[in-house]
N, C-alpha and C positions, 0 to 999 in steps of 0.2 A: 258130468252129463250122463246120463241113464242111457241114451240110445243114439245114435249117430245119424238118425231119420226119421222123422214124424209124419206119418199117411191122412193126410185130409182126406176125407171121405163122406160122401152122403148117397147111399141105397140109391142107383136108379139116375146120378146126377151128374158124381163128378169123383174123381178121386187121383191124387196126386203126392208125390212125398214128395217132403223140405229136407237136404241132405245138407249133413254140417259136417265141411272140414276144412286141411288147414290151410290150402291152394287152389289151384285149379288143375292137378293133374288126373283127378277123375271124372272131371267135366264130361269126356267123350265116351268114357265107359257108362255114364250116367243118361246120356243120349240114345247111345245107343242099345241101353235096358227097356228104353220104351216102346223098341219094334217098331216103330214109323218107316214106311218106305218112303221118305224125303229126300229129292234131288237136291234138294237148296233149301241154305239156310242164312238168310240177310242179320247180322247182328246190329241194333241199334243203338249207340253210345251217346256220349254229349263230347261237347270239347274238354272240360274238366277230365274226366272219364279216360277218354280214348288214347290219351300220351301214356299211360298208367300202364293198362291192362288190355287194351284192345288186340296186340299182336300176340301178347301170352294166349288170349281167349281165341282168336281165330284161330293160331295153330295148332291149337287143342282141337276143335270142333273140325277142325280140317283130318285129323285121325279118323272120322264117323265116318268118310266117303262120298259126304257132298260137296258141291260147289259152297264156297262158304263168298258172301260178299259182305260188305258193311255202310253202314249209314251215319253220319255223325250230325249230331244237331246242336245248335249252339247253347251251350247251359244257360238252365236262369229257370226261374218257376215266368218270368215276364214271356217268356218263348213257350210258354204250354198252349199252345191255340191251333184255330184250325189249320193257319195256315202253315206251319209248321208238319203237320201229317197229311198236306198234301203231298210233299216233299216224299215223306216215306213211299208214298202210295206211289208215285213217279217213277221211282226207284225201283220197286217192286215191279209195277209194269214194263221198266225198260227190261229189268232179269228176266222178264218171263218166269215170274212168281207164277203158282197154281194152289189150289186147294190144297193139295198133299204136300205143302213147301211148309215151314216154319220161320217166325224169328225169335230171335234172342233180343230179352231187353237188360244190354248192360250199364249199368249204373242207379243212381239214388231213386226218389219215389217218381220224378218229374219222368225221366227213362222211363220208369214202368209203368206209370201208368201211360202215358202216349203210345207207347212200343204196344202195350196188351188194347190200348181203342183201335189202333191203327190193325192191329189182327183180327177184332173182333168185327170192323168192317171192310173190310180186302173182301171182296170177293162173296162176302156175305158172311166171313167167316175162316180165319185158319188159324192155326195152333202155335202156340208158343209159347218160351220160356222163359224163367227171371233168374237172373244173376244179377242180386244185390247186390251192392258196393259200399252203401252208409249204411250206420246205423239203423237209422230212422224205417230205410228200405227193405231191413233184415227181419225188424222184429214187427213191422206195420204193413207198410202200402203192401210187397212182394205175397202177399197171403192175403188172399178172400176173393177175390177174381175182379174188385172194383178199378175199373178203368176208366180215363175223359181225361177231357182238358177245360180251362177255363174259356167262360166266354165273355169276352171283353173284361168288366172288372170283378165276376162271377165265377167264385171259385168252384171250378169242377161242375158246372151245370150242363154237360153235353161229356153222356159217357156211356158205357152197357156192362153187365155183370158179364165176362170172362175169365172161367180160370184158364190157369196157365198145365202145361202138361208136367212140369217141373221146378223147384223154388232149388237154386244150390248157391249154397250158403259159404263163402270163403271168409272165416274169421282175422284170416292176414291180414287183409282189406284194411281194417278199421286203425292200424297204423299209420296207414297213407293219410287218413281224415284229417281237415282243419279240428282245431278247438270244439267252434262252431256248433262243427258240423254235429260233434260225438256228442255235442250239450242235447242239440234238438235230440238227436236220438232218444237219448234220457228223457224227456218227455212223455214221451209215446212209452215206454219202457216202467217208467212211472206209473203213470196212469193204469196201466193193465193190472198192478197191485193194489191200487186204489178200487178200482171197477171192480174186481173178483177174489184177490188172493192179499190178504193182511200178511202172510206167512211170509208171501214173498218182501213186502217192500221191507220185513225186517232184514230178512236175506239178504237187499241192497244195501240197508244200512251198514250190516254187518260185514260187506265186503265193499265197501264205499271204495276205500286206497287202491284196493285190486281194480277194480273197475275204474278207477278215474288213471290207474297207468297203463290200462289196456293190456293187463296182462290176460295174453290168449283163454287159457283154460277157462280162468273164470268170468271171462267178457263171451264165452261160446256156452259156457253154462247159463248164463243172462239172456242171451239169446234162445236157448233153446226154452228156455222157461217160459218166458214171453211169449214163444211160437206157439207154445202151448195152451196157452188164454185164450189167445187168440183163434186157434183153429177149434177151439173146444166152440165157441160162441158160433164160427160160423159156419160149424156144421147143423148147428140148431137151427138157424137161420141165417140162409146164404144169401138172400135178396132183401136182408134191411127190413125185415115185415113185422118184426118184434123187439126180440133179446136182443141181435145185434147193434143195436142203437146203442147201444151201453157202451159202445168201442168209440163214440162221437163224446165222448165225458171231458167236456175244455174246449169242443172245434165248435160250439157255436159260438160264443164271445169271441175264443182266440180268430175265427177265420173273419170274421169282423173287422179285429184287432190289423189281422196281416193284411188285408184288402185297405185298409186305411192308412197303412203305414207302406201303401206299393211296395209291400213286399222286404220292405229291405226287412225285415224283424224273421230272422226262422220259424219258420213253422211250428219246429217243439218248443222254441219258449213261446211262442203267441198258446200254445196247447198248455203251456204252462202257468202261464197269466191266465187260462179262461178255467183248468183244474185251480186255481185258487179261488177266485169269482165263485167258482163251484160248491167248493170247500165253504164259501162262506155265507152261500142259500141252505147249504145243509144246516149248518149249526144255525143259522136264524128260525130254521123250521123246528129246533129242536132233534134234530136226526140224527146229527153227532155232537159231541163233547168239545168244549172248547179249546181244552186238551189237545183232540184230533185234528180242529181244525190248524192248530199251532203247529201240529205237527205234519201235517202236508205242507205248511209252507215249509218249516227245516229242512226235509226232504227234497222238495226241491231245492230249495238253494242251497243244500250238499252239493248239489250236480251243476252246478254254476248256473241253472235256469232262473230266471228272473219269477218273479208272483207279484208283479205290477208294471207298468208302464207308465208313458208320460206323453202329455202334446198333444193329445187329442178330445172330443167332447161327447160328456157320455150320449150325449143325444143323439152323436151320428153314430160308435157306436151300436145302441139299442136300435134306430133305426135298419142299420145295416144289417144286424140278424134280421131283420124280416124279409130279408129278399135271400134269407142260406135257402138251400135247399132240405134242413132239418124241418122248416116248418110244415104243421100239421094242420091246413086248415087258415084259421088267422090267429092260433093256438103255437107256440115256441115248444118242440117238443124238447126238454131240458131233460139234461142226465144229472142226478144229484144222488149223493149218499145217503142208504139208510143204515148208516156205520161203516167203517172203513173195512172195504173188501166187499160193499153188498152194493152196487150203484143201479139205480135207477130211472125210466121214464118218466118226467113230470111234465105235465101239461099243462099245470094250473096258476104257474107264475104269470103276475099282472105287470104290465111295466113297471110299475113302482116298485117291485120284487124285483126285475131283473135291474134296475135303475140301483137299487140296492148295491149289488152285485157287482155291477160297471163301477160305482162310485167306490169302492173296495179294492180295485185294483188300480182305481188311476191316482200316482203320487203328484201331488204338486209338482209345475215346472219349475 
């Protein structure tokens, strides 16, 4: 790993560094780099989460000289709603939360995003930080400032662009993870080599065994690689108005996919089933090689992620992307490769194209 902190940044908007290390004993030095005059700091974990690392993290953040209190919410992506961050909000108003207070969102992507809406509307606004805990949360959700929750069966359609004043990164974490959890991760981790960088996903190949036993160095070097796709695109565009769309490459089929399987399917392999779908509108456009496309699927299923599914019909499916919030229009704005490492906007797929595509990843029952 080149550097121990990577500085998001955009002239005039926003800027924050991701710190990578291999605990949480710098948490409060890192807090308290930022100059905030903060009485309080509400941390907000899940039930999963909070038996873990909740008491490590508040007695750290209790070093800073605030009142530190905590909030725990019941895990599950089915618990992302409103009602769920009224609770925060109650919470906050019983502390005599204020403007100049902060929270923490500790745990995977559901944590952070709720924790960053729930700050981004308090009051009209107050600040806060992410302490990832998965995978998925280290090298995805915790970086670009998007927050929400689901509304009823609509993934993430009530949210606002918030960054966070801090991303810190504890690589220990990813030992505690289910199977599961580390596969979604890969997903998302995936994908980012796919979308921009060829170099890297030989990188993954190359260090497959290391990364599938979690060894630190090079599971923090994966990570910081990742961080770096990612905060490259969304400094270019930080509100979704362009380039950044390219970081959605699998979540329109896959978030289809996870809304029609309520949820029980992870998120990074539903991302993984819809980067195959993906993979295989490319090679039908002639964009990439048949080769390539052979070779995203190996890729993923090196990482235990799935590149098909079962039991459901492509027509609800295809229907279901049209209520994502990707759409442009009555246009499916589609992330597709023009070679592996160059992914794109496409806007010109007809259902029969995307039908294509759905039918490509779903195996017989």
């Amino acid at each position: 790993m080149t550097e121990e902190r990577i500085l998001v940044q955009r002239e005039g908007t926003f800027h924050y560094p991701i710190v990578f290390r291999k605990d949480f004993s710098s948490l409060s030095e890192e807090v308290l780099s930022l100059s905030k005059k903060s009485r309080r700091i509400c941390v907000v974990s899940d039930s999963h989460v909070a038996p873990l690392y909740l008491d490590t993290v508040t007695k750290e953040l209790g070093k800073c000289g605030m009142k530190v209190t905590a909030y725990i919410l019941p895990a599950g992506e089915s618990n992302k709603n409103l009602d769920q961050i009224q609770g925060i909000y109650e919470h906050l108003i019983q502390e005599h939360f204020d403007r100049n207070d902060m929270l923490a969102a500790l745990g995977g992507g559901v944590t952070g995003d709720m924790t960053g809406f729930a700050a981004a509307t308090y009051l009209r606004g107050i600040d806060f930080i992410q302490i990832p805990t998965t995978l998925l949360s280290q090298v995805d959700s915790s970086i670009g400032g998007k927050t929400g929750v689901d509304f009823r069966q609509y993934k993430n359609m009530v949210g606002a662009f918030h960054q966070p004043l801090l991303v810190y990164t504890n690589g220990a974490v990813l030992k505690t993870l289910p199977d599961a959890e580390f596969a979604s991760g890969m997903g998302e981790v995936i994908k980012h080599g796919l979308i921009r960088d060829k170099g890297y996903s030989t990188w993954l190949a190359c260090n497959r065994e290391a990364i599938l036993e979690r060894e630190e160095s090079t599971c923090l070097e994966m990570i910081y690689r990742s961080c770096m796709i990612k905060k490259t695109v969304v400094e270019k565009d930080p509100t979704e108005q362009g380039e950044r769309a390219v970081l959605n490459m699998g979540h329109t089929i896959g978030h289809a996919i996870e809304k029609l399987k309520n949820f029980t399917m992870s998120h990074g392999a539903c991302v993984a089933v819809g980067c195959a779908a993906s993979a295989f509108l490319s090679m039908q456009k002639g964009w990439i090689t048949e080769e390539d496309y052979k070779g995203v699927l190996r890729q993923l299923e090196a990482f235990h992620l799935p590149v098909e599914t079962t039991g459901l019909s492509p027509e609800d499916i295809l229907q279901t992307t049209k209520s994502d919030k990707k759409m442009d229009g009555k246009a499916v704005k589609f992330i597709l490769l023009k070679g592996w490492g160059n992914a794109v906007v496409d806007r010109t797929l007809t259902d029969r194209d995307l039908l294509s595509g759905i039918h490509a990843v779903l195996a017989a029952d």
